[in-house]
N, C-alpha and C positions, 0 to 999 in steps of 0.2 A: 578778255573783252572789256569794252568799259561806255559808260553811259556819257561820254563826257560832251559828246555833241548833242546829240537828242538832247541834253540838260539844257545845253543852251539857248537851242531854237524850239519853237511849238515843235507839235509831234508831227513829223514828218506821215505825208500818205501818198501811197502810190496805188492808181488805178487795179482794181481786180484783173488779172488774167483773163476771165468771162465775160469782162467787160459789167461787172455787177456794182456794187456799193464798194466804195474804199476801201484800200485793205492799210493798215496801220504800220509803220515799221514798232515790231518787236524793240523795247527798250529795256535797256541791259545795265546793270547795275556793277558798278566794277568793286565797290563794296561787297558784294557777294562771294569774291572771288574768297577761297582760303579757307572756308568754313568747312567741316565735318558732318555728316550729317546723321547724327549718333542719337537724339532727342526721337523718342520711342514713343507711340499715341497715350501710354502709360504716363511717362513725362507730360509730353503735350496739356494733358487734360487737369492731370493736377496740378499742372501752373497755372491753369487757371481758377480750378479751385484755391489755388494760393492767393492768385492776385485777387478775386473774389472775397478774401477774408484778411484782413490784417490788425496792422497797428490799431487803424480809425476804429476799428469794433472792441479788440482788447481791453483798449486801455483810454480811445476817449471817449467812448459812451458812455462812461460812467461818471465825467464831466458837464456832458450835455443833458443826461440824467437828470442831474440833481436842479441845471438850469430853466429844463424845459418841461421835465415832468413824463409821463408817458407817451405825448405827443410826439416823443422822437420817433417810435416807429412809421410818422406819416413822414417827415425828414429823410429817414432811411429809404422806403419805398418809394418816394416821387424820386428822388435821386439815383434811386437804382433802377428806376427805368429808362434815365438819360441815358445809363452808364451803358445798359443792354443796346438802346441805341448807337452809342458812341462803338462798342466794341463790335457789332453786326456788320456799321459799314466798314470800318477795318477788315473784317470777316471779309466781305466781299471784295474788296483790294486783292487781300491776300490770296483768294481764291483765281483772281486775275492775273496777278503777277506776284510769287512768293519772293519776299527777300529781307535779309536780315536788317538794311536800313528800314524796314516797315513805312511809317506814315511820312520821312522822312524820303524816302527812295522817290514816294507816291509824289510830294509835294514836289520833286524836284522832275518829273516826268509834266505836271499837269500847272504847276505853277512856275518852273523855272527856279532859279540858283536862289533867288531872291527868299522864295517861297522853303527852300528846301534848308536855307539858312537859318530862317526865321523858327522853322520847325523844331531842327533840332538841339537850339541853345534854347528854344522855351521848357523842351523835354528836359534839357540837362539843368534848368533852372527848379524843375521840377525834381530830380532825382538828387541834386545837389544838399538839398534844402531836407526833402524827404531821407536822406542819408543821415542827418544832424537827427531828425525828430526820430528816426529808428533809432542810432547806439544813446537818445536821449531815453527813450521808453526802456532799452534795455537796460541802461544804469539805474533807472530807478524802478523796474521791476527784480534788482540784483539786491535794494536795500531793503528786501520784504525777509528777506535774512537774514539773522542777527550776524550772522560773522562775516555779511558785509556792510552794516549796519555803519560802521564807525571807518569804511572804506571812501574818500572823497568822492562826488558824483561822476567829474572830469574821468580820472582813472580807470572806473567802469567803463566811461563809454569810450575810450581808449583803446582797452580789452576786447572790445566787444566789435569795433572796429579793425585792431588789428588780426581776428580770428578768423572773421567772414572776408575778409580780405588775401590774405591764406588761402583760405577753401576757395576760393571764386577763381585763384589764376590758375589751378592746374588743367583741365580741362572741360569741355560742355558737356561731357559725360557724366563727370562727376557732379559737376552747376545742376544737371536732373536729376540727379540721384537725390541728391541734396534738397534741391523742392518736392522731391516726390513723396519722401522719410516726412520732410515740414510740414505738407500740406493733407500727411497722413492722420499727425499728430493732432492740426488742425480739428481735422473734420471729427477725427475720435473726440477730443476734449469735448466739442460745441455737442454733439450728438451728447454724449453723457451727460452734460450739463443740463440739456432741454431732457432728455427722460428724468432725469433727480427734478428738474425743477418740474413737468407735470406731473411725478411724483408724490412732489410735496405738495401741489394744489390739489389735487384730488384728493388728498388723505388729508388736506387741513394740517399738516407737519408745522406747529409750532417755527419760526426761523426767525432770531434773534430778540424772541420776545414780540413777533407779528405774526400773525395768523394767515398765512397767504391766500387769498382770495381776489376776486374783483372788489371787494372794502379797501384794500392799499391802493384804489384808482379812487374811487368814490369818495371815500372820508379823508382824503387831502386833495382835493379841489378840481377832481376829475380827471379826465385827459388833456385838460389846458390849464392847468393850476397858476401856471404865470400869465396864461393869456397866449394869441396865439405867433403875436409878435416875437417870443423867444424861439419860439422851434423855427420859424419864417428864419430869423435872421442865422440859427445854426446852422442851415442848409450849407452855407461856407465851407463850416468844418465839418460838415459830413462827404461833401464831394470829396475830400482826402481818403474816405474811409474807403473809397472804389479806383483809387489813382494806379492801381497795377492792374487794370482788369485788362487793356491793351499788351500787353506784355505776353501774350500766348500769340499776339501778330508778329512780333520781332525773332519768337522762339520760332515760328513757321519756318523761315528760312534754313534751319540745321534741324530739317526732320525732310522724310521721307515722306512720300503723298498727303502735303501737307491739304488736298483737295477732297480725301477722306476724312481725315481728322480735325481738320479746324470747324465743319459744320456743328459736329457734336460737341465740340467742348466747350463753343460759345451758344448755344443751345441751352446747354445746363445751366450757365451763370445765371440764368432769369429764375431758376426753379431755388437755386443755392441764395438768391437776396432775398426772395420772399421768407424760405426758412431759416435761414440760418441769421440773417437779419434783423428782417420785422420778426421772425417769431422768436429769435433770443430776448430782443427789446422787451416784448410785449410782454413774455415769463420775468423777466427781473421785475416789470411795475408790478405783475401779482403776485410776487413773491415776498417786496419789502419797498416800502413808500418811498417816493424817488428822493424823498429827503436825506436816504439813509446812505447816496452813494456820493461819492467826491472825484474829483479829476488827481486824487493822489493814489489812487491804487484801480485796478481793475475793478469793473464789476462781477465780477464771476468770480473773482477772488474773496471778495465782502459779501459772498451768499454765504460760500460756503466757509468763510472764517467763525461767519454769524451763526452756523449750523454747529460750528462746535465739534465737527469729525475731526480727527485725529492725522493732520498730515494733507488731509483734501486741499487745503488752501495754498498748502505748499506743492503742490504737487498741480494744480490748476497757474498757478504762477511760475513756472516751469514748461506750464503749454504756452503762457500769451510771452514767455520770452524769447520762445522759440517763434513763438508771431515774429516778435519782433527783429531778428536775424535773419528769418526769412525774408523778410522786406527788404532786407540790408541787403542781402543775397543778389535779390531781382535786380533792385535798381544798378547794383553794380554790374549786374550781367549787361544788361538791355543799353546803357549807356555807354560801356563799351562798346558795344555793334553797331549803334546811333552815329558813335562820332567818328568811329572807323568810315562809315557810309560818307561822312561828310569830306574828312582828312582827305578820301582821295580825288574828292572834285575841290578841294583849295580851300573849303571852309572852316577849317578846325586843323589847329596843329598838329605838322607831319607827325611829331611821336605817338597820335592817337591812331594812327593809323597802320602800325604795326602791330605782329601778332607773332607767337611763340609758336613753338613746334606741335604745338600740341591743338594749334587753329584759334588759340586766346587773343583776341585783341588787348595784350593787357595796359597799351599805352594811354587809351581813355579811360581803363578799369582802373587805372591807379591816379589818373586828372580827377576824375570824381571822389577817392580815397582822400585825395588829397584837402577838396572841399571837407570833407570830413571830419579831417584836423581840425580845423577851423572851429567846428561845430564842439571837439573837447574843446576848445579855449570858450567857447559860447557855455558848457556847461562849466566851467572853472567861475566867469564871470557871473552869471546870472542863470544858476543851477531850478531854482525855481520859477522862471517865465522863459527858457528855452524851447521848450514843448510846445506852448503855443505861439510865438514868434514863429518858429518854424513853419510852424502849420501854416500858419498865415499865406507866408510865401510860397511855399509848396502848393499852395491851393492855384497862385495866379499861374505858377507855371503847368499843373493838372489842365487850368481851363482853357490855358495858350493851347496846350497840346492836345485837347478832347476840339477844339473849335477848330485846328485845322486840321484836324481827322475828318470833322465833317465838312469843311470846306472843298478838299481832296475829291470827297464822296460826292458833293455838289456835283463839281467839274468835271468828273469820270460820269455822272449820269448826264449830264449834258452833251459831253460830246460820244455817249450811246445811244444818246439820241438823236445825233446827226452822223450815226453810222460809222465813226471813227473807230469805236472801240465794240466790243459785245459783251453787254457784262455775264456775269457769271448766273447759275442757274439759283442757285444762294442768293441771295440780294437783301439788300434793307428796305422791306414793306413799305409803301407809301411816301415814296420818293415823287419829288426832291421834298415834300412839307416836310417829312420826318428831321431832314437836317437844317430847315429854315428853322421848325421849332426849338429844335435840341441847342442850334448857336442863339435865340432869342432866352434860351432859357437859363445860358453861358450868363451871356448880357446881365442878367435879371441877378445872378448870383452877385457881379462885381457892385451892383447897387445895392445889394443888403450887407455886401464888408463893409461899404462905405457907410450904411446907416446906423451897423452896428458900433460905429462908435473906437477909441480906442486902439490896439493893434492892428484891426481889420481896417479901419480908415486908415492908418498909417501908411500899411501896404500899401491900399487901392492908389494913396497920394505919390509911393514910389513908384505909378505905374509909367510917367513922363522921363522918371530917370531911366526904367526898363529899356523901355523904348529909344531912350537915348545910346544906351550902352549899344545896342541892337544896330543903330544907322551906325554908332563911331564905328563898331566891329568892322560891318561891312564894308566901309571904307578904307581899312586897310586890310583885308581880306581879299574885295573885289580884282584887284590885278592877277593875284595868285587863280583864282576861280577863274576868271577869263583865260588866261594860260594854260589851266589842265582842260576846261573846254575844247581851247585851239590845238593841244596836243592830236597828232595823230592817235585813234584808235589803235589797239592791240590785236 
């Protein structure tokens, strides 16, 4: 079957049999077709515990750290209630109609070709981008080792790319296996980390020559030590640290009842940013003065290198590299099935829209790889401002694609509310404000890259050439899209 007219025209309704309220023609995703549906409530949930935890906590909190001081965990936590918003109305989509194009499928049911286009090159601007700043974390969480110490950065993340690249084409099975073992390791490291580190404040544990207490907040300049304008304007790059949390809507599609299981695994992401987030954040400021951490190594690496145990430090940077591959993991999963959704209504090149025997889209999973590359020559060239350059960009495509998650969400509650649709019994509380506030608060991020000066204003200024790339596409794309439209249905 395939969505290819309903893409084109509003949603078609034809009168109830009863004669009662509208009945909606059912819209059908011809991206759906092919998939497996092998991804287990066990998978399911720890992908989102994965997408829930990554690179952004690893390895750049402990930049924003040193910037901001302990204020990050209010950074963390306002942002992580966007993201619970962002990922609930997805929730409810997917609870409405499950499919592996996710927010992409939606856009193109509720906004048309236009909408559905725009969606998933700002995703793939996101997962592109996000791809560079993953094999970039893991080449330089690879030089915390002396014998790879004198290894160039480019070639790590090389490695690191062509490994996860490997493991991603043979099947979805294994793609869950794989986040499930990551998101294992995950949760075990943070969990140990937070008992060692309330460990060590309760017992006064000496760590690095600092006494941990609330004195490492107080006696360097409290919980605003630079003021409150540095944590304000980090909100940017902490929206990165929540960029996969969508990614358990796209996984929906190659799982079974996904109407059982998607309530609870987005459920929990609100309970996992409060702990695992603001309460990491908040143990590292009273563990060692936010002076003591840098944007060149983890923080949770620099406790316990400072603690002086025997192998811990090695062994904690081991967990955030495995962060880091897991991320690699995801975006190459999720972007594969994004652009497969698109390739077969015209938007995205026909090789993205194939898929191996084994139900892999591996023709987008390897367009994305391919940005990839890119990202070694970006670490060959400028090995030390890669990371954040990426981010940057990564951030505008997170916001592209968290703003028309809630657009989606808008439109599907509008037209539930003129009877078209019914939504699900799940829903996102306090609709439509919850998604007028969540895109005003999108808004509000792009004017603090821009205030902040630097790379972040550079982005925000590439945001005319985005958008430009965006109309040229569709302009020659648009013919093709009109023709798999005007195709008969299967």
């Amino acid at each position: 079957m395939s969505d290819r007219v309903t893409a084109a025209d509003p949603l078609s309704a034809a009168p109830a049999a009863s004669g009662g309220p509208t009945a909606a023609t059912p819209h059908v995703d011809a991206g759906d077709a092919g998939y497996r549906k092998d991804l287990k409530s066990r998978h399911i949930n720890m992908i989102a515990i994965g997408g829930a935890i990554g690179t952004g906590l690893f390895l750049g909190a402990g930049g924003r750290m040193s910037q901001a001081g302990p204020s990050l965990f209010i950074a963390y936590a306002v942002c992580g209630v966007f993201a619970f918003f962002v990922v609930r109305a997805l929730g409810e989509l997917v609870l409405y109609r499950p499919s592996s194009g996710a927010f992409v499928s939606y856009a193109r049911e509720f906004m048309g070709e236009k909408g559905a286009y725009t969606a998933g090159w700002l995703y793939f601007l996101n997962w592109s981008t996000t791809a560079v700043a993953d094999i970039t974390a893991a080449a330089t969480y690879a030089h915390f080792w002396s014998m790879f110490s004198d290894v160039p950065q480019w070639i790590l993340a090389l490695i690191a790319l062509a490994v996860v690249l490997a493991a991603n084409l043979i099947s979805v099975k294994y793609f869950g296996e794989m986040e499930f073992w990551f998101a294992i390791v995950k949760v075990a490291a943070l969990v140990a980390f937070m008992l060692v580190g309330i460990f060590l404040v309760v017992t006064s544990h000496e760590v690095g020559g600092h006494t941990p207490g609330i004195g490492n907040i107080t006696d360097n300049g409290g919980i605003f030590p630079e003021g409150t304008m540095p944590m304000l304007l980090l909100i940017q790059g902490v929206v990165f640290a929540y960029a996969s949390v969508e990614l358990c809507g796209v996984a929906a599609g190659e799982t079974e009842s996904p109407e059982k299981i998607m309530p609870k695994a987005i459920n929990s992401i609100m309970w996992r940013v409060g702990l695992f987030y603001v309460g990491s954040v908040v143990l590292l400021a009273l563990l060692l003065p936010y002076t003591a951490y840098s944007g060149d190594q983890s923080p949770f690496v620099t406790v316990f290198d400072k603690l002086g145990i025997p192998g811990a430090a090695g062994v904690m940077n081991l967990v955030v590299l495995t962060a880091a591959l897991s991320s690699l993991n995801s975006g190459l999963y999720s972007t594969g099935r994004i652009l497969r959704s698109m390739s077969l209504a015209g938007s995205a090149p026909r090789f993205t829209g194939v898929m191996n025997k084994g139900g892999v889209p591996y023709g987008g999973i390897l367009l994305t790889a391919g940005f990839g590359v890119l990202g070694v020559a970006l670490n060959y060239v400028m090995p030390g401002e890669a990371f954040e350059l990426v981010l940057n960009f990564a951030s505008i495509g997170i916001i592209g694609t968290w703003a028309m998650i809630m657009v989606c969400s808008l439109l599907f509650w509008r037209r539930a509310k003129d009877g078209r649709v019914v939504r699900p019994g799940y829903n996102l509380p306090w609709a439509p404000y919850t998604q007028i506030v969540t895109l005003g608060f999108l808004a509000s991020v792009l004017v603090l890259m821009w205030m902040d000066g630097g790379v972040g204003r550079t982005t925000v200024a590439c945001l005319p050439l985005i958008a430009a790339a965006l109309v040229g596409g569709w302009f020659l794309v648009r013919r093709r899209v009109r023709a798999t439209a005007a195709a008969p249905r299967d």
